[in-house]
C-alpha positions as CSV (number, residue, x, y, z in Angstrom):
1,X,-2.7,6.0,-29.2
2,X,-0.8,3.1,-27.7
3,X,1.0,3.3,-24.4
4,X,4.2,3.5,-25.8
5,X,3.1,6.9,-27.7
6,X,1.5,8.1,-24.2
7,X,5.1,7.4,-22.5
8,X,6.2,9.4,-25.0
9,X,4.4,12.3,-25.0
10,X,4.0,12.2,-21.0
11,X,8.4,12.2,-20.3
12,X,9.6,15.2,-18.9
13,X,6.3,16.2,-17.6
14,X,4.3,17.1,-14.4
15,X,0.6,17.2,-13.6
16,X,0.2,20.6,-11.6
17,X,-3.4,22.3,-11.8
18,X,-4.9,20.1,-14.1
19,X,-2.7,19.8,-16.6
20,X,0.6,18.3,-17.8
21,X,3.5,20.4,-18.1
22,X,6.7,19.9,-18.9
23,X,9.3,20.1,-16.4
24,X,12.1,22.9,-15.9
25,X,14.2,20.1,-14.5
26,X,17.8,19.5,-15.6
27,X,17.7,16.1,-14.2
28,X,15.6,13.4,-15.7
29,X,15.4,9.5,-14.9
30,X,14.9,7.0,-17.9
31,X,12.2,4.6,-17.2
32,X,13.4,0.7,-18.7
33,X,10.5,-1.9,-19.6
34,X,11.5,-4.6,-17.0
35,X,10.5,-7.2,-19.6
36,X,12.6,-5.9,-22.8
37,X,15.3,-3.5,-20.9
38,X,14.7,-0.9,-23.5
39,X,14.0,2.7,-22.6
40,X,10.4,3.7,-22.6
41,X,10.7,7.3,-21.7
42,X,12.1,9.7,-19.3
43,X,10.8,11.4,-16.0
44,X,11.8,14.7,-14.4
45,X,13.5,15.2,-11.5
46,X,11.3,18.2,-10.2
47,X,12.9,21.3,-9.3
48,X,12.0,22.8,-5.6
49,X,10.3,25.7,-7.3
50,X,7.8,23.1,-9.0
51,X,7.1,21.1,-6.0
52,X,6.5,24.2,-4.2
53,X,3.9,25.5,-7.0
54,X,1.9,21.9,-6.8
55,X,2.1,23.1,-3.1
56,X,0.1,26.1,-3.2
57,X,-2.2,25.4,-6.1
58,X,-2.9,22.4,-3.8
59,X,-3.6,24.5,-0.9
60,X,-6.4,27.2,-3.1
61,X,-7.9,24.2,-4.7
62,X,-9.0,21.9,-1.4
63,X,-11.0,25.0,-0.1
64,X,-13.0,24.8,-3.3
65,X,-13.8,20.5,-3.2
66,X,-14.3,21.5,0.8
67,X,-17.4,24.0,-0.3
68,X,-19.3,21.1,-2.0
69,X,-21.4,19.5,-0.6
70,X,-20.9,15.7,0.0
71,X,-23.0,14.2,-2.1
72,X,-21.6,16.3,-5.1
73,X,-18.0,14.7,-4.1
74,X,-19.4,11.8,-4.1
75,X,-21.0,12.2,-7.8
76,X,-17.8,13.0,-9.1
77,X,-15.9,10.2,-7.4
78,X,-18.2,7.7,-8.8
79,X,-17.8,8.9,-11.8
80,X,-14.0,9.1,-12.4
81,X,-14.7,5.0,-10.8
82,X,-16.8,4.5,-13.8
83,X,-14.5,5.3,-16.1
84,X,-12.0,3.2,-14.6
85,X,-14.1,0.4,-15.6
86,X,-14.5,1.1,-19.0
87,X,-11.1,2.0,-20.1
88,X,-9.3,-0.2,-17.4
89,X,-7.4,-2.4,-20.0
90,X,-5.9,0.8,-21.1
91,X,-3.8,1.7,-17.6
92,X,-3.6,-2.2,-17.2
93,X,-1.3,-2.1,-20.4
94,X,1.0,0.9,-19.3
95,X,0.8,-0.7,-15.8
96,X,2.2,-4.6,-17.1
97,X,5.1,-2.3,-19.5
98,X,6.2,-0.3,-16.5
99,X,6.4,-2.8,-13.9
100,X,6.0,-6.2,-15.9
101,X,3.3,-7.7,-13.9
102,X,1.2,-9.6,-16.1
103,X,-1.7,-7.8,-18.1
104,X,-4.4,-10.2,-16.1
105,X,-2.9,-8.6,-13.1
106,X,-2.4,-5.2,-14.2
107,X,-6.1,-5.4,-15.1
108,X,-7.2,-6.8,-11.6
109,X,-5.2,-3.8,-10.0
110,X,-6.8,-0.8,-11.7
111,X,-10.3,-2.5,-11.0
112,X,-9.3,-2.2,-7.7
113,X,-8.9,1.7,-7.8
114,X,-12.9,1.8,-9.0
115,X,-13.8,-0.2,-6.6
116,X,-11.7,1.7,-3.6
117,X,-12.9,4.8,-4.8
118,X,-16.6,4.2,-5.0
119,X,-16.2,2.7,-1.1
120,X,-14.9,5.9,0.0
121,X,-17.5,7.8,-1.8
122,X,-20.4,6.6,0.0
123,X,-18.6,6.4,3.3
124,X,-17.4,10.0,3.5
125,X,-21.0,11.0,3.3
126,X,-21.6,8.7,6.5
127,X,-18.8,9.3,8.5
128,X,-19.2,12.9,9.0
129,X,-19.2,13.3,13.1
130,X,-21.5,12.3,15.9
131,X,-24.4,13.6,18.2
132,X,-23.4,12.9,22.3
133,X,-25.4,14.0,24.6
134,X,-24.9,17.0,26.4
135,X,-24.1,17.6,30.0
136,X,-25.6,21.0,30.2
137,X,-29.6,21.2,29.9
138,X,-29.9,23.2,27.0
139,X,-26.9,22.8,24.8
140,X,-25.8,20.7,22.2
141,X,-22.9,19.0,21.8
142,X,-21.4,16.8,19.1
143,X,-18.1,16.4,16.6
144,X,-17.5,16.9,13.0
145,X,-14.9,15.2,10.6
146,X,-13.0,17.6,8.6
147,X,-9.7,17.5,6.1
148,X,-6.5,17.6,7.3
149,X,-5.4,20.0,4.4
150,X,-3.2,18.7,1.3
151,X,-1.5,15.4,1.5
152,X,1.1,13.5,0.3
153,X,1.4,10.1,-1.1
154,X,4.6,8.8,-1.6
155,X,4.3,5.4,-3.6
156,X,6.5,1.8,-4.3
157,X,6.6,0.4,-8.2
158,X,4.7,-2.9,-7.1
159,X,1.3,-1.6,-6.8
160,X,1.4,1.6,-7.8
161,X,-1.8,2.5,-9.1
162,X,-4.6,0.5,-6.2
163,X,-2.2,1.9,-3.7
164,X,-2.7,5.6,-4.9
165,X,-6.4,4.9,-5.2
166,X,-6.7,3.6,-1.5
167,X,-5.3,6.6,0.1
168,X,-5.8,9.2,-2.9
169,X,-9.5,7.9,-2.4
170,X,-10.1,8.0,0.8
171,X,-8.2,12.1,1.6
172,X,-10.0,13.2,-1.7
173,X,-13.4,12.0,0.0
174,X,-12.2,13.0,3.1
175,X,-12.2,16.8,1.6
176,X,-7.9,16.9,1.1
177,X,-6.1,18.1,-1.7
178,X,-3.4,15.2,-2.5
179,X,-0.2,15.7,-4.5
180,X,1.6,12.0,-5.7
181,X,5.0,11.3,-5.8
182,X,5.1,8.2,-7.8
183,X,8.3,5.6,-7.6
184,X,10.4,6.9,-10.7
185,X,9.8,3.1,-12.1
186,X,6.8,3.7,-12.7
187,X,5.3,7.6,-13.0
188,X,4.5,7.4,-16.2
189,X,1.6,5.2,-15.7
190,X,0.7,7.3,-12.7
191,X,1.2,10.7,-14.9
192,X,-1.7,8.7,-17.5
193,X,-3.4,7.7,-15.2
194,X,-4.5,10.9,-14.0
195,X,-6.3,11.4,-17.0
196,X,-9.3,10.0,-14.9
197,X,-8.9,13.0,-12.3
198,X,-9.4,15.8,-15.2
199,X,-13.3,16.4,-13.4
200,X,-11.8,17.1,-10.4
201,X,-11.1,21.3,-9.4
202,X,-7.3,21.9,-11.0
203,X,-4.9,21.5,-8.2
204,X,-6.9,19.1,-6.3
205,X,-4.8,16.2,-7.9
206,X,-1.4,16.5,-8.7
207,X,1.5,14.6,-9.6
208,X,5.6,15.7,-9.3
209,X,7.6,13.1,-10.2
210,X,11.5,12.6,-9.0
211,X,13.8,11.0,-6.5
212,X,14.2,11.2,-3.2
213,X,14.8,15.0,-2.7
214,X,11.2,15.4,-3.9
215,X,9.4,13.3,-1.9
216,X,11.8,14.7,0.9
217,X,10.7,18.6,0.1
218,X,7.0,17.8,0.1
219,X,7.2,15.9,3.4
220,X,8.7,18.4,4.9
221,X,6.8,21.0,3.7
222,X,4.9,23.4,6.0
223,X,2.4,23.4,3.4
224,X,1.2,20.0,3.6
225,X,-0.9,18.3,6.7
226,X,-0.3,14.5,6.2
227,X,1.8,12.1,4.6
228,X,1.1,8.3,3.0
229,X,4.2,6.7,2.7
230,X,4.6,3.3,1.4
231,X,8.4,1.7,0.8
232,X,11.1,0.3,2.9
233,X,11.4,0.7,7.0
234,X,14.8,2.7,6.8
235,X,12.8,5.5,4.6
236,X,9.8,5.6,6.9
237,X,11.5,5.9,9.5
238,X,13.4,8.8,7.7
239,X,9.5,9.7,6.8
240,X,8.4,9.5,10.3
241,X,10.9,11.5,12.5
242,X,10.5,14.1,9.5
243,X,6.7,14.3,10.5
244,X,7.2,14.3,14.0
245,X,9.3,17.5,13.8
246,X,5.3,19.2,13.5
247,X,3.4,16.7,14.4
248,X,2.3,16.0,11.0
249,X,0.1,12.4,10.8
250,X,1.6,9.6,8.7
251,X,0.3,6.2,7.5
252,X,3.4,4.4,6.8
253,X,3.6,0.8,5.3
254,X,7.0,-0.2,5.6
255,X,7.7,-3.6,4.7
256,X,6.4,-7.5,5.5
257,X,7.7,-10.6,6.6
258,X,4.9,-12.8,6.2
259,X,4.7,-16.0,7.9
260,X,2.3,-19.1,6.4
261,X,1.6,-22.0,8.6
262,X,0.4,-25.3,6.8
263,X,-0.6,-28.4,9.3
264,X,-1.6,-31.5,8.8
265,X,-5.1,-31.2,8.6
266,X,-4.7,-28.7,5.6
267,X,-5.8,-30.0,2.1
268,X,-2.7,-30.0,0.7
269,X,-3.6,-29.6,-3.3
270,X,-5.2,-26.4,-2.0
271,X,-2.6,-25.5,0.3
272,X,0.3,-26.1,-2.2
273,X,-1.6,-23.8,-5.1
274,X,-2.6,-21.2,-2.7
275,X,1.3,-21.4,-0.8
276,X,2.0,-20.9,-4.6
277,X,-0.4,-18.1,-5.1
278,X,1.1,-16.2,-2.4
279,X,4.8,-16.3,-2.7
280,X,4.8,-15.8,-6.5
281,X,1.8,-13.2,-7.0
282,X,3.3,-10.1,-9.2
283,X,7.1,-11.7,-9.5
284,X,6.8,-12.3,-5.2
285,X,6.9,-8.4,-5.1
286,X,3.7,-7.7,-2.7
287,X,4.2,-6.6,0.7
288,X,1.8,-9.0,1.7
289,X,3.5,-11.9,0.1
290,X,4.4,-15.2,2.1
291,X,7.3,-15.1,2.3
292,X,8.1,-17.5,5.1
293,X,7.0,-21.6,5.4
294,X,6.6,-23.3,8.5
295,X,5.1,-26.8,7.3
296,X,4.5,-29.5,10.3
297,X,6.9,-32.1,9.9
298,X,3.7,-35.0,9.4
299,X,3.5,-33.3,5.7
300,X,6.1,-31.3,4.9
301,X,7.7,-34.2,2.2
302,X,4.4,-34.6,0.5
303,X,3.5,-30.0,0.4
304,X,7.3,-29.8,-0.9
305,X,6.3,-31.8,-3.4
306,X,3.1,-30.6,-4.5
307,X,4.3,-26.7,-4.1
308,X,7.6,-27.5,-6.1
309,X,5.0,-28.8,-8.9
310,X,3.1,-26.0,-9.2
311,X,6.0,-23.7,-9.3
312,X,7.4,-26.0,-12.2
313,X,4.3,-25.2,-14.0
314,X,4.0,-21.2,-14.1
315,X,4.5,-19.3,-17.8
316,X,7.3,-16.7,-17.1
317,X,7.6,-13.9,-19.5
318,X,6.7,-10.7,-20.7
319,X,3.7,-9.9,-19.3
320,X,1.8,-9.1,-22.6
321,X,2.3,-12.5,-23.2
322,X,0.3,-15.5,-21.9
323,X,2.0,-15.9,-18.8
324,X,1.7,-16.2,-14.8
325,X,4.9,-14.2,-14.0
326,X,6.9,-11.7,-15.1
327,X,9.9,-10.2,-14.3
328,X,11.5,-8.6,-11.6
329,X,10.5,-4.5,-12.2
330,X,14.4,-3.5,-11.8
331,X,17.5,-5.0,-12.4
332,X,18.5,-3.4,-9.2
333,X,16.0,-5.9,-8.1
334,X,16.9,-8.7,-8.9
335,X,20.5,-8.7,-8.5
336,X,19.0,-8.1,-4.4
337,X,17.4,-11.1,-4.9
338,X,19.9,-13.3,-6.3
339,X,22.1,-12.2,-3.4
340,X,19.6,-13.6,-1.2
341,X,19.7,-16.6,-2.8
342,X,23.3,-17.2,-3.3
343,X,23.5,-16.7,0.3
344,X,20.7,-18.9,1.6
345,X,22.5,-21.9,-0.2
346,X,25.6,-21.0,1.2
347,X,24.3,-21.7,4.7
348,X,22.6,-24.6,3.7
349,X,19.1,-24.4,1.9
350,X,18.3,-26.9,-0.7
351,X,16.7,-26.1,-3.9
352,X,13.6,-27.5,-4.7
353,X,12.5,-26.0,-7.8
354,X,13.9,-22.9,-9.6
355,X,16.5,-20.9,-8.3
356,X,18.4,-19.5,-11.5
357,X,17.1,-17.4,-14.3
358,X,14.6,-18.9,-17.0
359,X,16.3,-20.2,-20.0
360,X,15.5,-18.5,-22.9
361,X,14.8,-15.3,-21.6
362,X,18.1,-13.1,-22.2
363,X,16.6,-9.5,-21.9
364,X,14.5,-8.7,-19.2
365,X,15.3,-9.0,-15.2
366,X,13.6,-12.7,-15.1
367,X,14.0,-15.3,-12.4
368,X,12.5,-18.1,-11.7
369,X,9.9,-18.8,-9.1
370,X,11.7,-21.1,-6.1
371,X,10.9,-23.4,-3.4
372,X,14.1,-24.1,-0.7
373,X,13.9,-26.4,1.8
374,X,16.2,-27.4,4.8
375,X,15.5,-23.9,5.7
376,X,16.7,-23.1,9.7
377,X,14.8,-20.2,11.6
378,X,18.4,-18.1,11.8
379,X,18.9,-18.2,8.5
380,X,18.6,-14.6,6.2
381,X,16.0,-15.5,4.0
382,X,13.6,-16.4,6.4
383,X,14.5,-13.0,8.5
384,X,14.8,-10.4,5.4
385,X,12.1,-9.8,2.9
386,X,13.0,-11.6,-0.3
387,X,10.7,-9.3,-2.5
388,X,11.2,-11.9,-4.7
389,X,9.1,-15.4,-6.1
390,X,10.7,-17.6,-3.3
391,X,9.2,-20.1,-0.8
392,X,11.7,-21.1,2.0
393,X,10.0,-23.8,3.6
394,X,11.4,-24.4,7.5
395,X,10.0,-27.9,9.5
396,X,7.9,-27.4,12.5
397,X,7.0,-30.2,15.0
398,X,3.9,-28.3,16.7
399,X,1.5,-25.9,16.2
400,X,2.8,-24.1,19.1
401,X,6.6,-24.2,17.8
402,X,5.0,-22.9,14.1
403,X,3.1,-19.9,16.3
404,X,6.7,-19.4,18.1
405,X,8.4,-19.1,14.6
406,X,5.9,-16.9,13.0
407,X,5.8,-14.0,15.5
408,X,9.9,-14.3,15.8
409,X,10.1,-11.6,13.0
410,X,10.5,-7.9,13.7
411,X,7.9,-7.1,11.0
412,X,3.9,-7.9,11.8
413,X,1.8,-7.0,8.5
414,X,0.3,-10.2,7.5
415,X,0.0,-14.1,8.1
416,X,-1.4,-17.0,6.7
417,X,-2.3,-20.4,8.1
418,X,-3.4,-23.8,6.2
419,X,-5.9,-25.5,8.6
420,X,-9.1,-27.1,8.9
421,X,-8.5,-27.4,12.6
422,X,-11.2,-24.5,14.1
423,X,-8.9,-24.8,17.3
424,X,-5.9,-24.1,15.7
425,X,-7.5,-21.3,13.5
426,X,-9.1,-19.9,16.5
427,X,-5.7,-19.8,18.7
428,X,-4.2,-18.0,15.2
429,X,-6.8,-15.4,15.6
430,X,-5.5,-14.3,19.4
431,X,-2.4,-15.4,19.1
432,X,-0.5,-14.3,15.7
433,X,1.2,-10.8,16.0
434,X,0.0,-8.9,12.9
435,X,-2.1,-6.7,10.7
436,X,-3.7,-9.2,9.1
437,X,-4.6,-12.8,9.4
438,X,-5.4,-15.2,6.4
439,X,-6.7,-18.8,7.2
440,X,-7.1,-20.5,3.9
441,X,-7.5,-18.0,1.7
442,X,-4.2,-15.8,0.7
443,X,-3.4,-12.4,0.1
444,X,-7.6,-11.3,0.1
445,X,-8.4,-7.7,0.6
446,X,-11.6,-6.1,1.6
447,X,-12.2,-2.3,0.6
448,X,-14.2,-2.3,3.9
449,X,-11.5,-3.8,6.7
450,X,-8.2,-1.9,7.2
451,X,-4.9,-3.2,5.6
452,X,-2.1,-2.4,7.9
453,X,0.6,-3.7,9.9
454,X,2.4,-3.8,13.3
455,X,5.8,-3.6,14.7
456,X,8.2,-2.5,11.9
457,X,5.7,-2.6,9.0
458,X,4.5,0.4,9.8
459,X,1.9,2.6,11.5
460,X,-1.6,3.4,10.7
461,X,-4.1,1.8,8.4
462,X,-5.4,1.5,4.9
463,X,-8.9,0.9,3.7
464,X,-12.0,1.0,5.9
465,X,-13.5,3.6,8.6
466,X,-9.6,3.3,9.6
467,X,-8.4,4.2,6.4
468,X,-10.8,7.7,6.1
469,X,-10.3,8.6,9.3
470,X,-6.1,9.0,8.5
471,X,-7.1,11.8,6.9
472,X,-9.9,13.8,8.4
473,X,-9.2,16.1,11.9
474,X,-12.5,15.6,14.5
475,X,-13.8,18.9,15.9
476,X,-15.8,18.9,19.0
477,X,-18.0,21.3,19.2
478,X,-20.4,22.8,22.3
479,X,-23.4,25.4,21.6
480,X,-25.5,26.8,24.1
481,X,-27.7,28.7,21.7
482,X,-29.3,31.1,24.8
483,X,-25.8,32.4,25.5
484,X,-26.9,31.3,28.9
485,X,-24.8,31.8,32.3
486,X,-22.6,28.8,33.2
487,X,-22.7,29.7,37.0
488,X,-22.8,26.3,38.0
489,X,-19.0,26.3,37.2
490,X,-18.0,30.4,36.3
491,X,-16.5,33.3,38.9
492,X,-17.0,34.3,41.3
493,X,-16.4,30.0,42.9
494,X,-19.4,30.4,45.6
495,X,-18.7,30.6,49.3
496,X,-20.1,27.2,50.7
497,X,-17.7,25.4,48.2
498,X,-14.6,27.0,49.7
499,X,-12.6,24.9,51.7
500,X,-13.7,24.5,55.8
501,X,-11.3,25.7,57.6
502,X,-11.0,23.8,61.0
């Protein structure tokens, strides 16, 4: 069965209790290859009635997972990883026709998921509380991690399956229930994809795919206990004040504006491919991706140069195909991003390289990867996120004017710097406002240091202790197992403590 047969057989449905099902909903979404712009299936808008269902099945099925023992979750965890493995080139193809990413990509992005979800395995079975000491002879006190109930993850089109994995991993081994709502670009992938969870108790995992009503009902829900939201900072917000009205905890991950520094004491072969590597990654559609240049003015002609050549050199095209990039994953998309650039020229940016569509390439919401110069700090592509393969490369005369520059930007996720200089990486270190901080070596994750951002990207972390401890409650706890008196603090207060009246 190719992917294209799966798509097939998987429109119109949900996956509630461990199975798919087809939809009672009126509404459904087609979902268009990015690459080819033909149809490759339909998703349901869920009706209220079926997110509610995934609700309460969600809610009978967590008690079960909760009854194991940890080391049993962990078993099964490990195992669904293990099969991600073996049949990753399967969910790497539906992945690269849903999105367009290329396959390579799409293959390094569901070996992320194993590799998340074996982490979190093993860590859930550490992170389980701690032992204080008391303050009573006698008793003992300590504090126990425990789920936060049935959770919600609410997920973008660019990395839709690793980003699921991080946060479906870490609740599920956490002891949560999770329902998904995946983007409606790509939840057919995410509907096959769940193929892997079949070993889990029905209801435990569950997908109900739609629009923005959907995602809306389950946040609200008093039925679920936590929401993972990853998308733009207008719907987190919406996702945040909608959590606040019961305290519900969210991890939200709204949106980057990543600043890369390269000075003169950078290699600049190595700067240029990895200044390449970063804006361009997955059609310049990662959160993460840099997004804006500040190159000292000592070697700005000769990077332009050398970063303009290796965007000249990237394959563009399906991503089936032998390339580097694909397309955009909506035409909605990319009309945003040729905006962006129609406007940056219009106040004054130079093109480099790119800038237009590929030639050749008729079908399919294709651009091409772009380096601008003559970029000023005011202008909108260096104070928007482009989501989009574009370098805009602004002049700095310092290292202090660069550091100035980078932390200018409302958003705070990540930042990159091109140095050799150890003082200069060192004053990057204490000095850059984000999340995260890359000195030459872009876009890197680590399954065991939290991904997360600051300021207007967003709130809470991903990955790490940080990222299981989003979705456990701690519990302190106190036993004096003699049932002893407390007089020491109980009635009747004693008469020498009074106060002395003069």
């Amino acid at each position: 069965m190719t992917s294209l047969d799966d798509f097939a057989r998987l429109s119109g449905k949900l996956y509630v209790d461990g199975d798919w099902i087809a939809s009672s909903a009126t509404t459904q979404f087609d979902v268009v290859d990015p690459a080819t712009e033909e149809v490759l299936g339909r998703i349901a808008d869920a009706t209220d009635a079926e997110v509610d269902q995934a609700i309460d099945l969600a809610n009978k099925a967590r008690k079960t997972w909760w009854r194991q023992d940890s080391r049993a979750r962990a078993v099964t965890l490990h195992d669904i990883a293990a099969t991600i493995r073996r049949d990753k080139a399967l969910y790497a193809e539906a992945l690269t026709r849903e999105e367009g990413k290329p396959f390579k990509e799409a293959v390094d992005e569901v070996s992320w998921c194993a590799t998340a979800i074996d982490y979190y395995a093993e860590l859930a079975r550490h992170e389980t509380g701690r032992v204080a000491g008391t303050t009573v002879p006698g008793q003992f006190h300590f504090a126990v991690k425990e789920p936060l109930g049935t959770v919600v993850i609410i997920l973008p089109f660019n990395y839709p399956l690793v980003l699921l994995c991080w946060e479906a991993a870490a609740a599920l081994a956490a002891g949560n229930a999770v329902i998904v709502k995946p983007h409606e670009q790509t939840s057919l992938t995410t509907l096959k994809f769940m193929e892997l969870f079949r070993t889990l108790p029905p209801g435990l995992m569950q997908v109900v795919t739609g629009g923005p009503r959907v995602g809306q009902r389950l946040i609200a829900s008093g039925g679920t206990h936590a929401v993972a939201y990853t998308g733009s900072v207008a719907v987190g917000q919406h996702v945040a004040r909608t959590c606040a009205d019961s305290f519900k905890p969210c991890l939200i991950e709204a949106s980057g504006n990543d600043p890369m520094i390269i000075m003169p004491s950078a290699p600049l072969e190595m700067a240029a491919r990895g200044a390449a590597f970063a804006a361009y990654l997955n059609c310049g559609q990662v959160c993460t991706s840099a997004e804006r240049f500040y190159v000292h003015d000592e070697i700005h002609d000769a990077f332009v140069e050398r970063l303009a050549a290796e965007a000249k050199k990237l394959r563009i095209g399906n991503g089936l195909d032998q390339v580097d990039m694909g397309p955009l994953a909506t035409r909605r998309q990319r009309e945003r991003f040729e905006g962006l650039m129609a406007n940056a020229r219009q106040q004054g940016a130079k093109v480099m390289a790119g800038g237009g569509r590929p030639a050749g390439l008729n079908r399919g919401w294709f651009v091409e990867p772009t380096v601008l110069t003559d970029v000023t700090p005011e202008m909108e592509i260096l104070n928007e996120e482009p989501f989009g393969p574009v370098a805009p490369i602004c002049r700095v005369k310092s290292f202090d004017e660069a550091l100035t520059l980078a932390n200018r930007s409302r958003y705070g996720l990540g930042a990159n710097l091109y140095t050799l200089n150890m003082d200069e990486a060192f004053r990057a270190v204490s000095e850059i406002e984000s999340g995260i901080l890359w000195i030459n070596a872009p876009l890197l994750d680590n399954d065991a240091l939290p991904f997360g951002g600051r300021k207007l990207s967003g709130t809470g972390r991903q990955l790490g202790p940080e990222g299981l401890n989003q979705f456990q409650n701690t519990k302190f706890v106190m036993i004096d197992p003699q049932a002893s008196n407390q007089d020491f603090w109980w009635f009747p207060y004693a008469k020498e403590e009074a106060f002395k009246r003069p």
